[in-house]
PDB file of N, CA, C, O and CB in Angstrom:
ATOM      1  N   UNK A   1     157.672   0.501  95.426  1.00  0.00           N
ATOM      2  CA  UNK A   1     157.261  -0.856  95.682  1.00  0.00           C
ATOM      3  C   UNK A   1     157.193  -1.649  94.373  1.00  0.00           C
ATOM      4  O   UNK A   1     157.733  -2.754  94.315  1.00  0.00           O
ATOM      5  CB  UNK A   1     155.910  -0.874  96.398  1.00  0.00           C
ATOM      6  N   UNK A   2     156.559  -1.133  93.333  1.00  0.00           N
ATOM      7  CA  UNK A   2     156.532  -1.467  92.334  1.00  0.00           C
ATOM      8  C   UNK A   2     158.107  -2.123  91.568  1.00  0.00           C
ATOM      9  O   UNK A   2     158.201  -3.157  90.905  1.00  0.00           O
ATOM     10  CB  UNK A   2     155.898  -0.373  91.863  1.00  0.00           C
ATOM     11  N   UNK A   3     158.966  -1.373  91.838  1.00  0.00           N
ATOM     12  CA  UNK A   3     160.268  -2.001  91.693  1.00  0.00           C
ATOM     13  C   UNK A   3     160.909  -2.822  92.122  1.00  0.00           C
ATOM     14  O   UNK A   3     161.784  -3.475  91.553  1.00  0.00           O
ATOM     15  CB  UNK A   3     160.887  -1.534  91.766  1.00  0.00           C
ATOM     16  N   UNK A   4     160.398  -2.905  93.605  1.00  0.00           N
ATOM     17  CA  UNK A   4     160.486  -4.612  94.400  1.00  0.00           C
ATOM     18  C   UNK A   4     159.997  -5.621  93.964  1.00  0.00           C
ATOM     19  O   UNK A   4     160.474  -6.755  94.002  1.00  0.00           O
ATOM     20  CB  UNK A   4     159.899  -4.832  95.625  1.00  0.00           C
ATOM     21  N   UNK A   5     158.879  -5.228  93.460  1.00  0.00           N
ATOM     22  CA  UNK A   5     157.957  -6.598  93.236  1.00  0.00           C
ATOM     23  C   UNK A   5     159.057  -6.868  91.919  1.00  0.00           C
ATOM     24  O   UNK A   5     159.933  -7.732  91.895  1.00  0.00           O
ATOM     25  CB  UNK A   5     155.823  -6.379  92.797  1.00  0.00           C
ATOM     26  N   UNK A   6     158.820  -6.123  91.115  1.00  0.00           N
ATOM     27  CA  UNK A   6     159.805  -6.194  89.843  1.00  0.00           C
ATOM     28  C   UNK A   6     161.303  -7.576  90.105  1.00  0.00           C
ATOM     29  O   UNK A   6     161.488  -8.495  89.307  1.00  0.00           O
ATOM     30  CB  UNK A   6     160.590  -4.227  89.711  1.00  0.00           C
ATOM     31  N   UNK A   7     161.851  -7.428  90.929  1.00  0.00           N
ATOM     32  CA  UNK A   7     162.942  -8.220  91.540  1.00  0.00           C
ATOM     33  C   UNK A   7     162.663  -9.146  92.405  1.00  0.00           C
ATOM     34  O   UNK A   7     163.641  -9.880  92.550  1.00  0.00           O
ATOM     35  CB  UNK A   7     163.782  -7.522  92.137  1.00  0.00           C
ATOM     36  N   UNK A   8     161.812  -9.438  93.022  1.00  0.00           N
ATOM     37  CA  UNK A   8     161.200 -10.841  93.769  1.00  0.00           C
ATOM     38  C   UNK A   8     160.224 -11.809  93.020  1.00  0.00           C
ATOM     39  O   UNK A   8     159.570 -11.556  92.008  1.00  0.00           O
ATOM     40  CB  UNK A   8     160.346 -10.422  95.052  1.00  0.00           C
ATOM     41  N   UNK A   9     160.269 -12.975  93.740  1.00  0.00           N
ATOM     42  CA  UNK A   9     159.057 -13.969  93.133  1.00  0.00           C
ATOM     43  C   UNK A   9     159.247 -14.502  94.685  1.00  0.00           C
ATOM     44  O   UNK A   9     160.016 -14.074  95.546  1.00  0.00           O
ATOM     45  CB  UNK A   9     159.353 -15.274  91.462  1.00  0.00           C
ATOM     46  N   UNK A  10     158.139 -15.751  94.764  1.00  0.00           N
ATOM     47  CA  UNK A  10     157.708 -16.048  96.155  1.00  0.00           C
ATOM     48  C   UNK A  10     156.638 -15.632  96.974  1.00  0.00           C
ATOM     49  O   UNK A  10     155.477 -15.362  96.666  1.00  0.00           O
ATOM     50  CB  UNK A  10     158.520 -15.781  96.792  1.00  0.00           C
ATOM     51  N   UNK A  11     157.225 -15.621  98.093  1.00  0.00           N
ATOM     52  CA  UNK A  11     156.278 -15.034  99.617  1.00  0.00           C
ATOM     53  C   UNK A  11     156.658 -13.573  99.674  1.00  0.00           C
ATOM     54  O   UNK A  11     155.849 -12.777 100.150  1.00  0.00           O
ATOM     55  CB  UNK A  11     156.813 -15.859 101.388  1.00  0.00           C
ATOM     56  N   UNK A  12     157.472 -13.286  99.361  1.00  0.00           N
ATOM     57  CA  UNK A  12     158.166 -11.431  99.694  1.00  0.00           C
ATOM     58  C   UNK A  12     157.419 -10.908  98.418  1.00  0.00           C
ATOM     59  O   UNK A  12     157.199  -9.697  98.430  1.00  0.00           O
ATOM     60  CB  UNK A  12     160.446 -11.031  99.555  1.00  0.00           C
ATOM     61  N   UNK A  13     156.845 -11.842  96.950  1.00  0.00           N
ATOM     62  CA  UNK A  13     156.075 -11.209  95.984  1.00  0.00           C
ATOM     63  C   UNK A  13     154.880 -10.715  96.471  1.00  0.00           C
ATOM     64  O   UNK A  13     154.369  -9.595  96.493  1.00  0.00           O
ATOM     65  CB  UNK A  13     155.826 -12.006  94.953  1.00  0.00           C
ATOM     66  N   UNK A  14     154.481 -12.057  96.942  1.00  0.00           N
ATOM     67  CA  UNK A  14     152.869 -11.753  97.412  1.00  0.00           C
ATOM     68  C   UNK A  14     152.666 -10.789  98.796  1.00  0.00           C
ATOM     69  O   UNK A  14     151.556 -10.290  98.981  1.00  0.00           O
ATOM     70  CB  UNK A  14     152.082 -13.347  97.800  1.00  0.00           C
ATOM     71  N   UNK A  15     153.514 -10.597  99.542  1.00  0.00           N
ATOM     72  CA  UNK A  15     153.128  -9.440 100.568  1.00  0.00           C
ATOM     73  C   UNK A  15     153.579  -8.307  99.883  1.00  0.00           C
ATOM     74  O   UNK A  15     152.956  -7.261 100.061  1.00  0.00           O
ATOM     75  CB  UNK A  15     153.805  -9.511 102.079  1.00  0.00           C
ATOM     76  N   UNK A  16     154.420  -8.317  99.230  1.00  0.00           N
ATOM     77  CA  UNK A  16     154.365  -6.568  98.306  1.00  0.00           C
ATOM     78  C   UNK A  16     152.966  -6.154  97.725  1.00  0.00           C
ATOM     79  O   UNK A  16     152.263  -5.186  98.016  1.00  0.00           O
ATOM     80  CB  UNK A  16     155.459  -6.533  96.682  1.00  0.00           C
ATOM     81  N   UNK A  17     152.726  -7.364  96.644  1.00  0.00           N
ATOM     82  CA  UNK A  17     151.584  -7.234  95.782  1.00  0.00           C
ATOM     83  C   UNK A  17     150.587  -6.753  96.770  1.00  0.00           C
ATOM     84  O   UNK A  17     149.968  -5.757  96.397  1.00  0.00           O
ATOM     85  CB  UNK A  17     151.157  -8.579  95.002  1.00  0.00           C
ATOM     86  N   UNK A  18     150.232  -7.299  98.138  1.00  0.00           N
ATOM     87  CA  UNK A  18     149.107  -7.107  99.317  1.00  0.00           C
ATOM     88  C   UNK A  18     149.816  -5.469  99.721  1.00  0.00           C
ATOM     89  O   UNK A  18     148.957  -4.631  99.997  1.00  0.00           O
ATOM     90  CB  UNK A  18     149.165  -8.636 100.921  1.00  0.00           C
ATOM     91  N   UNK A  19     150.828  -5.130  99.756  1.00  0.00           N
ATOM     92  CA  UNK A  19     150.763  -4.002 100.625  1.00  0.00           C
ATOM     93  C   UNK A  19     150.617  -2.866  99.411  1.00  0.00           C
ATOM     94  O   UNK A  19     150.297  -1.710  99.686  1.00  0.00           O
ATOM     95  CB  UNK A  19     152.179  -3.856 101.721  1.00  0.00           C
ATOM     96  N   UNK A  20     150.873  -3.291  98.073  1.00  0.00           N
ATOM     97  CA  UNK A  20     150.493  -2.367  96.755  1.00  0.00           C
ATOM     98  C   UNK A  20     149.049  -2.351  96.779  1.00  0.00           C
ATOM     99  O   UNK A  20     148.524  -1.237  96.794  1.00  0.00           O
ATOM    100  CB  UNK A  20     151.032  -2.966  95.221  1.00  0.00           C
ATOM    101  N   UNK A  21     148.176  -3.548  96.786  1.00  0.00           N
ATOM    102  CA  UNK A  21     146.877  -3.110  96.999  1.00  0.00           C
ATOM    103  C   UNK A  21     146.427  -2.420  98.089  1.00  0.00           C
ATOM    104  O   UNK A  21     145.553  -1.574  97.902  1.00  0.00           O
ATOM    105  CB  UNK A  21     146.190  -4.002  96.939  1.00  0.00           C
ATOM    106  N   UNK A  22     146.897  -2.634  99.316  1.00  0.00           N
ATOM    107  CA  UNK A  22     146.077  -1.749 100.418  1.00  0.00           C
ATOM    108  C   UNK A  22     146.763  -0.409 100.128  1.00  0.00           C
ATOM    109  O   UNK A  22     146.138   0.452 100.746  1.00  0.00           O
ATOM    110  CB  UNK A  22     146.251  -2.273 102.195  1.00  0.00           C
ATOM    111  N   UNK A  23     147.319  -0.115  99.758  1.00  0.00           N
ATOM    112  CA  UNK A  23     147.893   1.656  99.256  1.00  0.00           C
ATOM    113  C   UNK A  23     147.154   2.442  98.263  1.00  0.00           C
ATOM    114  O   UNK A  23     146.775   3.613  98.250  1.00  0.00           O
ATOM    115  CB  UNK A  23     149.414   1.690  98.484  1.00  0.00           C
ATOM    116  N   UNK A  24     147.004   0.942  96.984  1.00  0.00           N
ATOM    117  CA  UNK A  24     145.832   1.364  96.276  1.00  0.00           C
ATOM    118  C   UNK A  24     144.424   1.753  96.914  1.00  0.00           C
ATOM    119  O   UNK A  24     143.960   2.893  96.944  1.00  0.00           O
ATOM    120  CB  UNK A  24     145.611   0.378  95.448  1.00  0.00           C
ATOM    121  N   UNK A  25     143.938   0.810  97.327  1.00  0.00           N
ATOM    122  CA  UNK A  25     142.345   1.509  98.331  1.00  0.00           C
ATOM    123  C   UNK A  25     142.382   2.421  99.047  1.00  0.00           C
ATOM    124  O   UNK A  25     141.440   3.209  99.130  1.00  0.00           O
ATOM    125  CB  UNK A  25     141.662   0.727  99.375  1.00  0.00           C
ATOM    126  N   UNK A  26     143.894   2.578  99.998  1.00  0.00           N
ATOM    127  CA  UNK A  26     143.669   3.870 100.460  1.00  0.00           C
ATOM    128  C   UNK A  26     143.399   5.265  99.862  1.00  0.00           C
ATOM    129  O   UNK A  26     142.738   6.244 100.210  1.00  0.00           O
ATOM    130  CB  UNK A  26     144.513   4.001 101.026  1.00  0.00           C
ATOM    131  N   UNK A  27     144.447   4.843  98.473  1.00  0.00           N
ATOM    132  CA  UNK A  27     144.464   6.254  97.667  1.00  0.00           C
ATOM    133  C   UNK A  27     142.767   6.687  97.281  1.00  0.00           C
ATOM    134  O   UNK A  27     142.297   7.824  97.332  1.00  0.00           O
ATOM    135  CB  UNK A  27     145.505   6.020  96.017  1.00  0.00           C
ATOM    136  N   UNK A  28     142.074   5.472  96.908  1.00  0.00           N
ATOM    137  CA  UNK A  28     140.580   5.454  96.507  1.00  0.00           C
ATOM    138  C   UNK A  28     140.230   6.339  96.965  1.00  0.00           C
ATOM    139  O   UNK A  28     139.916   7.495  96.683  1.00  0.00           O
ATOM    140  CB  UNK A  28     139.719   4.484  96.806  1.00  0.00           C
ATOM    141  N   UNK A  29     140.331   5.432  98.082  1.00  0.00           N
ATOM    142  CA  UNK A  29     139.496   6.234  99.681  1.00  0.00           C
ATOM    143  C   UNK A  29     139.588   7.301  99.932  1.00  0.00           C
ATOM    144  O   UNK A  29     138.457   7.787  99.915  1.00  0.00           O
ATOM    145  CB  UNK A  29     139.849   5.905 101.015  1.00  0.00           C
ATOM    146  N   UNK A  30     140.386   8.087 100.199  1.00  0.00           N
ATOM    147  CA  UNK A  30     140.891   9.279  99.973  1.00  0.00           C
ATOM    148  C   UNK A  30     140.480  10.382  98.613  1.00  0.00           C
ATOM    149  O   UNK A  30     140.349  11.592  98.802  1.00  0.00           O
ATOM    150  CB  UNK A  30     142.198   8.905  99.969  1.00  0.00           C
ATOM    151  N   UNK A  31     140.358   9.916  97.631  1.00  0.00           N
ATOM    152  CA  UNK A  31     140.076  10.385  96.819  1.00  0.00           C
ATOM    153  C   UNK A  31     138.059  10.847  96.608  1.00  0.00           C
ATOM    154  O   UNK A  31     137.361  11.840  96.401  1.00  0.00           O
ATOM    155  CB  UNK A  31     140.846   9.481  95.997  1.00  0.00           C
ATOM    156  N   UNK A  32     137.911   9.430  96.827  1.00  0.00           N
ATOM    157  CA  UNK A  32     136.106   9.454  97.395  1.00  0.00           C
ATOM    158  C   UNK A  32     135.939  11.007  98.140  1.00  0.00           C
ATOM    159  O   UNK A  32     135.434  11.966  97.556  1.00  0.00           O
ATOM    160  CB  UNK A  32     135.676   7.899  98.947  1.00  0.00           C
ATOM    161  N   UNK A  33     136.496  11.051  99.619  1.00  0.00           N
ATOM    162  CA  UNK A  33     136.346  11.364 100.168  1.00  0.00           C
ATOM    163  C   UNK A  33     136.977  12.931 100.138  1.00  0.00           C
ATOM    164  O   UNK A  33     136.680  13.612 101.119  1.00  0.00           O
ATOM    165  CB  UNK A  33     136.425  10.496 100.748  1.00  0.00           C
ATOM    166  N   UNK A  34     137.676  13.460  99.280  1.00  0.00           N
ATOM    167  CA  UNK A  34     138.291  14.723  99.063  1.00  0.00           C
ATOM    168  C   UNK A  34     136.774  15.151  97.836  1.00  0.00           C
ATOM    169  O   UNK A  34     136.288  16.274  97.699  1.00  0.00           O
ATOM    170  CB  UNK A  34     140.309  14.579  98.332  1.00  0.00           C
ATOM    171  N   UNK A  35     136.483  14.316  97.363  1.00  0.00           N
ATOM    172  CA  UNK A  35     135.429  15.038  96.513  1.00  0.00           C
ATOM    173  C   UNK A  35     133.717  14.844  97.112  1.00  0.00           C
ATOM    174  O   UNK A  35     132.690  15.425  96.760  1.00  0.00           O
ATOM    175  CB  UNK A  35     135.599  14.336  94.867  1.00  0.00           C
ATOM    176  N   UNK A  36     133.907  13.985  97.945  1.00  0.00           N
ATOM    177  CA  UNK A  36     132.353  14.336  98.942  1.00  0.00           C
ATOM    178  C   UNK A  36     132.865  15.592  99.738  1.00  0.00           C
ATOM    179  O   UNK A  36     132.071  16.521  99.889  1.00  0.00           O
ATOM    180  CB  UNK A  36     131.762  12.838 100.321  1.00  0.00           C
ATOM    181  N   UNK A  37     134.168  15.690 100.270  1.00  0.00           N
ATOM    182  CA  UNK A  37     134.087  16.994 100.867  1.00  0.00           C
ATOM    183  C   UNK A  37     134.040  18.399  99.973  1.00  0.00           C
ATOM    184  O   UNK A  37     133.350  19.385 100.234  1.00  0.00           O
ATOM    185  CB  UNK A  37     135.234  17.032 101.720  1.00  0.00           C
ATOM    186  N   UNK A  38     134.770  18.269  99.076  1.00  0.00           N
ATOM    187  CA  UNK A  38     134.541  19.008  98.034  1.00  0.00           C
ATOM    188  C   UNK A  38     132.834  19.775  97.674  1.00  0.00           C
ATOM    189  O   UNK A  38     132.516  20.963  97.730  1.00  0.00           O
ATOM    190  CB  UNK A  38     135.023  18.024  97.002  1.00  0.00           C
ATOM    191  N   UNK A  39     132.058  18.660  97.339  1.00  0.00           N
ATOM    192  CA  UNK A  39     131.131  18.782  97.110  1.00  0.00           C
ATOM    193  C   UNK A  39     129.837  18.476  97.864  1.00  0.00           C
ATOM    194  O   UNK A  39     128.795  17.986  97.427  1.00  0.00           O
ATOM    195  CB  UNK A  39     131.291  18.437  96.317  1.00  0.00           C
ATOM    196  N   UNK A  40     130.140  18.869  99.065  1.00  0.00           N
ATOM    197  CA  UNK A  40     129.081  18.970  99.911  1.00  0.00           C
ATOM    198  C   UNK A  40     128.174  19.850 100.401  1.00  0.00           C
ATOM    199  O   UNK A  40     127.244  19.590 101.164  1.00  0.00           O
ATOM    200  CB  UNK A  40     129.375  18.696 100.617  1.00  0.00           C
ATOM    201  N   UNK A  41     128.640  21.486  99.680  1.00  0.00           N
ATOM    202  CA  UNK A  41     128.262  22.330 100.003  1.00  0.00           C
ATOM    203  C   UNK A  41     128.221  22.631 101.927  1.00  0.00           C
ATOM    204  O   UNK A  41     127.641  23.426 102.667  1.00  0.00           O
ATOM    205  CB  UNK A  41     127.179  22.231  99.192  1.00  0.00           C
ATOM    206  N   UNK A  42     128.621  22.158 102.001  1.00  0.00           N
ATOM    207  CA  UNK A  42     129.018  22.505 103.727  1.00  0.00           C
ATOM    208  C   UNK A  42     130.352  23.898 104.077  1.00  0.00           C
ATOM    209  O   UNK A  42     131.533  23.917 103.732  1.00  0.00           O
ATOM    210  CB  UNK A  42     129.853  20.688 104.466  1.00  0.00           C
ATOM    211  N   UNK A  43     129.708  24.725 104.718  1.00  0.00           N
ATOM    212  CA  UNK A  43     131.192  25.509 104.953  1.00  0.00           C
ATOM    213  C   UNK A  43     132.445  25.044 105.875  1.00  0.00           C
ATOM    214  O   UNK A  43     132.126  24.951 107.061  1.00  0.00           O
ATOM    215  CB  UNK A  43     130.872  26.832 105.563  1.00  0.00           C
ATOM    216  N   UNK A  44     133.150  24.881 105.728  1.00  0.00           N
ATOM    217  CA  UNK A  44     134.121  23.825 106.327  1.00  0.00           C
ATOM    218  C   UNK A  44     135.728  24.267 106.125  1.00  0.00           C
ATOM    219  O   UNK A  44     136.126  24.700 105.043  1.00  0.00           O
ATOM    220  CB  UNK A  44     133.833  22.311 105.537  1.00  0.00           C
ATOM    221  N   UNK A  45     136.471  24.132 107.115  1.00  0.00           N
ATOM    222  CA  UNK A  45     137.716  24.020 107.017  1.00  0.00           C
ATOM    223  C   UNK A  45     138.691  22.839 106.544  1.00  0.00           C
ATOM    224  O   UNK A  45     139.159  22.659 107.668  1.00  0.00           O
ATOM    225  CB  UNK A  45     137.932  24.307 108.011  1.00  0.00           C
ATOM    226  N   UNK A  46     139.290  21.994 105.840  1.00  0.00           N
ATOM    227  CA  UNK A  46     139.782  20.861 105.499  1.00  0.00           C
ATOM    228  C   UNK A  46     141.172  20.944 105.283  1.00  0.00           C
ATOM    229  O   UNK A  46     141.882  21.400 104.386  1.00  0.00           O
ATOM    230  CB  UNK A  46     139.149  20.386 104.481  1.00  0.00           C
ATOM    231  N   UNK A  47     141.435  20.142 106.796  1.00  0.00           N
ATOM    232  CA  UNK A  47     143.265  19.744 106.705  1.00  0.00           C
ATOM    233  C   UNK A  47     143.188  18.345 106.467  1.00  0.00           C
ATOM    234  O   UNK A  47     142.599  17.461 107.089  1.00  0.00           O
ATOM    235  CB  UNK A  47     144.365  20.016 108.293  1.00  0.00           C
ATOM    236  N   UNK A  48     143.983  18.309 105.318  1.00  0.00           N
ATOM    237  CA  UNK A  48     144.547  17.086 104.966  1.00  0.00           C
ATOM    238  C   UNK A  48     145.783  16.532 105.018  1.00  0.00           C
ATOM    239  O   UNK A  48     146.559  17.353 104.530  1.00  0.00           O
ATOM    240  CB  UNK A  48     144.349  16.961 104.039  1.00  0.00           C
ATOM    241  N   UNK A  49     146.369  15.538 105.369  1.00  0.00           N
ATOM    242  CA  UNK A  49     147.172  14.612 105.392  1.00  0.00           C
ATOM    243  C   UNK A  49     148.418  15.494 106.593  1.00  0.00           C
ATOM    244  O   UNK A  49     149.379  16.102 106.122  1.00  0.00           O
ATOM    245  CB  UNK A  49     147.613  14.155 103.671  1.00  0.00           C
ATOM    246  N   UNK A  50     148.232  15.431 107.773  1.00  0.00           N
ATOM    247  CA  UNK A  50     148.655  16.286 108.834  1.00  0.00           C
ATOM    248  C   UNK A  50     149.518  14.808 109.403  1.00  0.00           C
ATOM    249  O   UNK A  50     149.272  13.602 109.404  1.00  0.00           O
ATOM    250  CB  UNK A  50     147.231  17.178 109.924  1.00  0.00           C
ATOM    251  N   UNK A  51     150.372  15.476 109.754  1.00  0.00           N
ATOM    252  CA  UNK A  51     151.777  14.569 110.470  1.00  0.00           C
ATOM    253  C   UNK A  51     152.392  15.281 112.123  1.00  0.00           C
ATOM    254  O   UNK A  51     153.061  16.298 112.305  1.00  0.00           O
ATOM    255  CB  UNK A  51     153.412  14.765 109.075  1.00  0.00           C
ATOM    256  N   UNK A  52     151.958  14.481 112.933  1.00  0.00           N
ATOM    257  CA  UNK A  52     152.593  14.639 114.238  1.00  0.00           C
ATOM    258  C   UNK A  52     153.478  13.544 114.345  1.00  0.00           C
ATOM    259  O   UNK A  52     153.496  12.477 113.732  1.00  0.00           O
ATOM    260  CB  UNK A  52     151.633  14.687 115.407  1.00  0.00           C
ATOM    261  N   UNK A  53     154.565  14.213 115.664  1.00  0.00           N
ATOM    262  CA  UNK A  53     155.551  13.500 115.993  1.00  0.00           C
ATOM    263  C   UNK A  53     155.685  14.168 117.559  1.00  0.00           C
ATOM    264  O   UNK A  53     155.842  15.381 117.704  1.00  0.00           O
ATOM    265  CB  UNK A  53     156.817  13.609 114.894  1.00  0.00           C
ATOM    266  N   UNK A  54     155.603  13.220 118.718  1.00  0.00           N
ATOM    267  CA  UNK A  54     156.093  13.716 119.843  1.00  0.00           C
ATOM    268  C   UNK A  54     156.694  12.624 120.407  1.00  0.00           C
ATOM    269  O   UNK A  54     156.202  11.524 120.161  1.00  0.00           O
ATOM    270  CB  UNK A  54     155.167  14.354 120.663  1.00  0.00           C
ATOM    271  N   UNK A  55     158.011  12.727 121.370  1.00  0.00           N
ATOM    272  CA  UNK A  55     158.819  11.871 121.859  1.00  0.00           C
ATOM    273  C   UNK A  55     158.683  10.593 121.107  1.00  0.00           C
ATOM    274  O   UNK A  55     158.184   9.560 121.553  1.00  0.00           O
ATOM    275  CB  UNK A  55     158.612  11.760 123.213  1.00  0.00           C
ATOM    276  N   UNK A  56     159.361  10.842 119.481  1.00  0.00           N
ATOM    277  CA  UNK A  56     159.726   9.438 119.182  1.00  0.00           C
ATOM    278  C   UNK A  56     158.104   8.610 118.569  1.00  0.00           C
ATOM    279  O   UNK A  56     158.094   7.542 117.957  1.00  0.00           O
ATOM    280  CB  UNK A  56     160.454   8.675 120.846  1.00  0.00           C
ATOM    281  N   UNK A  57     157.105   9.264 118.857  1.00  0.00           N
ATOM    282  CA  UNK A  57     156.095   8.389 118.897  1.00  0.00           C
ATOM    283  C   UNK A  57     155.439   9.660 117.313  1.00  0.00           C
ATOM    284  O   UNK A  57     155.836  10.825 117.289  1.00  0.00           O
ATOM    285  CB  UNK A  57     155.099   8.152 120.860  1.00  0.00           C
ATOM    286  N   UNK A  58     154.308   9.019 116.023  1.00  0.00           N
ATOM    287  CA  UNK A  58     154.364   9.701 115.385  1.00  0.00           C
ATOM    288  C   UNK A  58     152.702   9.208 114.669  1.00  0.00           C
ATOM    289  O   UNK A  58     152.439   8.054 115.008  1.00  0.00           O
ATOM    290  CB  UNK A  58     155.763   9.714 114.765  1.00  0.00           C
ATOM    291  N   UNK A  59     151.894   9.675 114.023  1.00  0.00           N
ATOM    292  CA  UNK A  59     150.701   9.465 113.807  1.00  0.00           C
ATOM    293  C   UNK A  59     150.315  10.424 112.527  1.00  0.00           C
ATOM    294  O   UNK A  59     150.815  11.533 112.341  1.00  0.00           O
ATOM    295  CB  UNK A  59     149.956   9.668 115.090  1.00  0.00           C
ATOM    296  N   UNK A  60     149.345   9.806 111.687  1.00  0.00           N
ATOM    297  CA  UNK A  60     149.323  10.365 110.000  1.00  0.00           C
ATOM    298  C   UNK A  60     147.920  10.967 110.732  1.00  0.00           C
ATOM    299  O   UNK A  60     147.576  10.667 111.875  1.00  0.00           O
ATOM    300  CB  UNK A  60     149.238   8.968 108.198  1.00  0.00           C
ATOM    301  N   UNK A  61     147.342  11.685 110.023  1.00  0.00           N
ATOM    302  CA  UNK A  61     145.789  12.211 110.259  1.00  0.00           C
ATOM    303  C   UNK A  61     145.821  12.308 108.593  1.00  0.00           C
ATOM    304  O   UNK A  61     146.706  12.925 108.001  1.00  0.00           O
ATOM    305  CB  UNK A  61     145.413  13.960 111.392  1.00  0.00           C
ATOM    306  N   UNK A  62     144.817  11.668 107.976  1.00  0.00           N
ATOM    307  CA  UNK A  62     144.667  12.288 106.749  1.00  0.00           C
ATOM    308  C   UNK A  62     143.356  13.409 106.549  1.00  0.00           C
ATOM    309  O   UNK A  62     143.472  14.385 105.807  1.00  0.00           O
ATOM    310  CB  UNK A  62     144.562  11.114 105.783  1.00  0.00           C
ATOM    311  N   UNK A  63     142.221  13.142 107.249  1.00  0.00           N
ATOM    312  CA  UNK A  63     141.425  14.753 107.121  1.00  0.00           C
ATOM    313  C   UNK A  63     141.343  15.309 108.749  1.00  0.00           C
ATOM    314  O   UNK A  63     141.333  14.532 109.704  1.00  0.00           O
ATOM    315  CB  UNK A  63     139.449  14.607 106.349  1.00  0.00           C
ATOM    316  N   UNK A  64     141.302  16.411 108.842  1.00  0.00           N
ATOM    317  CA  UNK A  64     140.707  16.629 109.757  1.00  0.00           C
ATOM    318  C   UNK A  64     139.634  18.135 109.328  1.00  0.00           C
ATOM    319  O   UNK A  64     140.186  19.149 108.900  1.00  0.00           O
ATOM    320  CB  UNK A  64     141.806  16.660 110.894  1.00  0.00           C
ATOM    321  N   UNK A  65     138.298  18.085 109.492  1.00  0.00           N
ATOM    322  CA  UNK A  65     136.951  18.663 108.842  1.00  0.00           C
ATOM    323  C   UNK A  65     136.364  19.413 110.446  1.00  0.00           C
ATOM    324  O   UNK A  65     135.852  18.917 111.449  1.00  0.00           O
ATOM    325  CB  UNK A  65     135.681  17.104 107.998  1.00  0.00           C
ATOM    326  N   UNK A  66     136.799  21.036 109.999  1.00  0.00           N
ATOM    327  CA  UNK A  66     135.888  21.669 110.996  1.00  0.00           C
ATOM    328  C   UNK A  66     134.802  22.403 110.682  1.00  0.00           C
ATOM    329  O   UNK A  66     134.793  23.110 109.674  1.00  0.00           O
ATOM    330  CB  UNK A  66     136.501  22.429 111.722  1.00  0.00           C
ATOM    331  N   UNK A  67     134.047  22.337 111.290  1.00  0.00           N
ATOM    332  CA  UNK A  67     132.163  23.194 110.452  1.00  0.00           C
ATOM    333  C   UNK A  67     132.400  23.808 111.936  1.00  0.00           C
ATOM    334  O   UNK A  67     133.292  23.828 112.785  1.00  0.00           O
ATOM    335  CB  UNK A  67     129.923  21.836 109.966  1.00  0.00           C
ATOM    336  N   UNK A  68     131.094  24.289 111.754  1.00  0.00           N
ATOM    337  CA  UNK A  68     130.779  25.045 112.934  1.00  0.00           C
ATOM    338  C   UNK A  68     129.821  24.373 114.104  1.00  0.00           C
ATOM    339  O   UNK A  68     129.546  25.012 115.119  1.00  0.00           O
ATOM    340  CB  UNK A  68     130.142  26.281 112.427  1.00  0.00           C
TER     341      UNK A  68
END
């Protein structure tokens, strides 16, 4: 993305720049949240960033946290 923006100015600048920031917070977010799980002392199973796909149709899971 970063290389797009690099080659545009305009309206196609500023929705890159917006979709570079919401990628940025996600990464945050994610990051927050790999080290509260980390450090929670909880016994726990942790799948991260899991990818389904059925008929065409497709969905990200980034944690999924099993305890008992």
């Amino acid at each position: 993305m970063q290389m797009l923006l690099e080659r545009t100015d305009g309206e196609i600048k500023k929705k890159i720049e917006k979709q570079i920031n919401i990628a940025c917070y996600g990464e945050i977010g994610e990051n927050n949240i790999a080290y509260e799980l980390k450090n929670s002392g909880m016994d726990m199973y942790i799948l991260h960033d899991i990818y389904l796909e059925i008929n065409g149709l497709s969905a990200q899971i980034d944690y999924i946290v099993i305890t008992r």
